[in-house]
N, C-alpha and C positions, 0 to 999 in steps of 0.2 A: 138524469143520467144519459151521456153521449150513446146512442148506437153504434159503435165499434163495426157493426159491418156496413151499415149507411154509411159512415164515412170513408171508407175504405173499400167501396162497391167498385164495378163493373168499369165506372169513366173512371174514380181514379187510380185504378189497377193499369187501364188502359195509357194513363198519361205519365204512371212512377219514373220509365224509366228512360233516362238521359244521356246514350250510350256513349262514351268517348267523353263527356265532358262533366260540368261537376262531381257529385261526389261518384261519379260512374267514372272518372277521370282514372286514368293510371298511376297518376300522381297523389291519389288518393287513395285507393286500393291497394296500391303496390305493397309499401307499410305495411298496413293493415293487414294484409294477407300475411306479411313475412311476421309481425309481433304474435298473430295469434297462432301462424303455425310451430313459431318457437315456443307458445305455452302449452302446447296440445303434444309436444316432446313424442309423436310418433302415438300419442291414441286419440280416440274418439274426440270430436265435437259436435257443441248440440248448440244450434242456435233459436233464442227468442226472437217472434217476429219475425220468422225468415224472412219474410217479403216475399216478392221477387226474386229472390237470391245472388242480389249486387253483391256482398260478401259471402255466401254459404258457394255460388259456386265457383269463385276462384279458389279458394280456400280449398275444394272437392279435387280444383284441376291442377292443385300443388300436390295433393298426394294427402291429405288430410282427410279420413272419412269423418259425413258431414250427417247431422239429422236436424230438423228442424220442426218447429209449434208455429202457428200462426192460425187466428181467427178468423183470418177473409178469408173469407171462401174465392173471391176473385183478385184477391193474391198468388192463393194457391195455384187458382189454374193459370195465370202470368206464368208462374213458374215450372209448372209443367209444359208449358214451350220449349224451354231450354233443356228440361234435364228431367228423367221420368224415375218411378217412384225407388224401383231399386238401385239406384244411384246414390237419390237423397229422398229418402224418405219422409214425409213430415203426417205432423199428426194436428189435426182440426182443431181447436181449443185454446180456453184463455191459458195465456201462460202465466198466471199464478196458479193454477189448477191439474194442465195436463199431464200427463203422462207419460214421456216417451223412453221409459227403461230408466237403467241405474248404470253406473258403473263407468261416466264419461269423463273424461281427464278435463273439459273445458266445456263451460258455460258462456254463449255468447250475447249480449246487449249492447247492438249497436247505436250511434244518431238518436240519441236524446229518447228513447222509447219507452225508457221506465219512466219518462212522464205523463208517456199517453194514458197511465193509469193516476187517476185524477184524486185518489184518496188515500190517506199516510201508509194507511190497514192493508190496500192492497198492494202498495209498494215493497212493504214488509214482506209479504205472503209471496211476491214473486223474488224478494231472496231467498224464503226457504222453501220455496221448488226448484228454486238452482240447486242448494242443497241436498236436497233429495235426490237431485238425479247424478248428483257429483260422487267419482272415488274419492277414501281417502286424500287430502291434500291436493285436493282437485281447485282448480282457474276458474272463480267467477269472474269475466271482465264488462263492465261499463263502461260505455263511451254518453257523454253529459254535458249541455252547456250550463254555464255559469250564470244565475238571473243577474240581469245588466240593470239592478234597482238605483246604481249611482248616477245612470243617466237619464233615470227618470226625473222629469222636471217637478220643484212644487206645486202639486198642484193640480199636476196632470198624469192620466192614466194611461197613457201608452207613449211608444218612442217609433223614430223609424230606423230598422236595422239595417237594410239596405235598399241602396235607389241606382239602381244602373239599368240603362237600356232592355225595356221587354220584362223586366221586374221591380216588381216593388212589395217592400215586406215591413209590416206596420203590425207590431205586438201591443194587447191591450192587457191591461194588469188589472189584479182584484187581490190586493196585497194581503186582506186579512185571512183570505184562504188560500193563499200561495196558489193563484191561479193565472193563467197565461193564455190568450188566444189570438195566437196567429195567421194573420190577412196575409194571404198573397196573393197579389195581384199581378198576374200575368197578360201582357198585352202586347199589339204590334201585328205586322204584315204575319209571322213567321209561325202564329198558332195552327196548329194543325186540323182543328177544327173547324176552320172559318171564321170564325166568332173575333171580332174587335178585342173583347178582353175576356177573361175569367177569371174569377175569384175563389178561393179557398181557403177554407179556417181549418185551422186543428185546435183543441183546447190541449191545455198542457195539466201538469202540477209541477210546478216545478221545484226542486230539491237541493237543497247548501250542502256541497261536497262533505261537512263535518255532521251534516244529516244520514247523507247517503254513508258514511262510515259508521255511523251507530247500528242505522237497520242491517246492516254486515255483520255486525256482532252479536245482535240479536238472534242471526239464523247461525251463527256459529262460525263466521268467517272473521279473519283479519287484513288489513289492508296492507300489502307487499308492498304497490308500486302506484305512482300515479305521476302522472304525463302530462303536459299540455296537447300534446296531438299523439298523432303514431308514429312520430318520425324521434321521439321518447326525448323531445325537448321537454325540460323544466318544467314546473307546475310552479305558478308567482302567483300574487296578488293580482297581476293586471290579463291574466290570463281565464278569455272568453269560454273555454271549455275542456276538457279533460278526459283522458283516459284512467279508469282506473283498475285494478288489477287485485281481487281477493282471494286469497287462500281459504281454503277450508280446512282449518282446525280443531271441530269438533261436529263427532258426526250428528246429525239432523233427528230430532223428538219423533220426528215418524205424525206429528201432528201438524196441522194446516188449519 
């Protein structure tokens, strides 16, 4: 079993955030910010994984009160640089588990993070503590990549996603347990460490969109809407990853 706060420790808290560009971009956020404050319709949201708070706090500085779960502990303190606890409050804990009230109009799961939980049981278990902490006909939303198994060669176990300048990201697959772990490789004059290059893995599980809709059903939600990105283009067959958008239709067993 991965350690969740080893991997998510002190350097890489220190290195998450990428202001101004990638998904820290404007062109990234902006969306993002605007689709989930149209499903939060003026109450509460509660995000998994706050992070850092690249989504929890513009979403905060649009006018959306914001709470947030997260397990690293040197997440958490990242994020209390920006923004202190009664603004956005968060609570310490795995989010299939914790606890932060009842009563929130939207549930947030951004950048592929319901795969950081690596087994089907606990993927399930963190739909129904969305549920849990959802009102009535309350917004669970997941944002999800696509597993890119077509481009897997026969044969071979991993692919390279991308290769531009100062990156490189090389996924490796273990197809019988829907496992994923990706390498990146950062390197070049411009690391901030000093260091020629750095390396990084995260394991995944990764999850087929008609997957991710059943464990929805299971915690009592149905699926409204689903996006290729936030800018609420089409969802195709040849589309890398997805936003999706569950309602809650039946309230939660009260069990976990």
């Amino acid at each position: 079993m991965v350690d969740q706060q080893q991997l998510w420790d002190d350097d890489a808290a220190a290195h998450y955030d990428t202001p101004g560009v990638g998904m820290f971009s404007p062109e990234v956020l902006g969306p993002t910010v605007e689709v989930l404050a149209d499903l939060a319709a003026g109450g509460q949201a509660l995000e998994f994984a706050v992070g850092t708070g690249r989504v929890a706090v513009p979403l905060l500085d649009a006018g959306v009160p914001v709470s947030g779960i997260e397990l690293s502990h040197a997440m958490i303190a990242r994020l209390r640089t920006k923004v202190d606890a009664d603004r956005l409050p968060v609570v310490q804990g795995d989010m299939t588990t914790a606890d932060a009230g009842t009563g929130f109009a939207l549930v947030v799961l951004v950048f592929n993070t319901i795969a950081n939980l690596l087994d089907q049981d606990a993927q399930v278990r963190c739909f129904q503590n969305a549920a849990r902490h959802l009102r009535p006909g309350g917004s669970f939303v997941v944002e999800l990549w696509v597993p890119q198994l077509r481009s897997l060669p026969p044969g071979h176990g991993g692919t390279v996603e991308v290769a531009e300048p100062g990156y490189l990201l090389v996924d490796s697959y273990d197809t019988l347990n829907q496992h994923v772990v990706s390498h990146h490789v950062l390197f070049g004059p411009d690391l901030a460490d000093g260091r020629e290059a750095r390396i990084e893995r995260t394991p995944h599980r990764y999850v087929w969109p008609s997957e991710l809709d059943l464990m929805a059903r299971l915690a009592g939600f149905e699926r409204e809407s689903r996006w290729a990105d936030w800018d609420r283009s089409p969802f195709t067959a040849d589309s890398r990853s997805h936003v999706s958008v569950y309602r809650l239709t039946s309230p939660p067993s009260g069990r976990m």
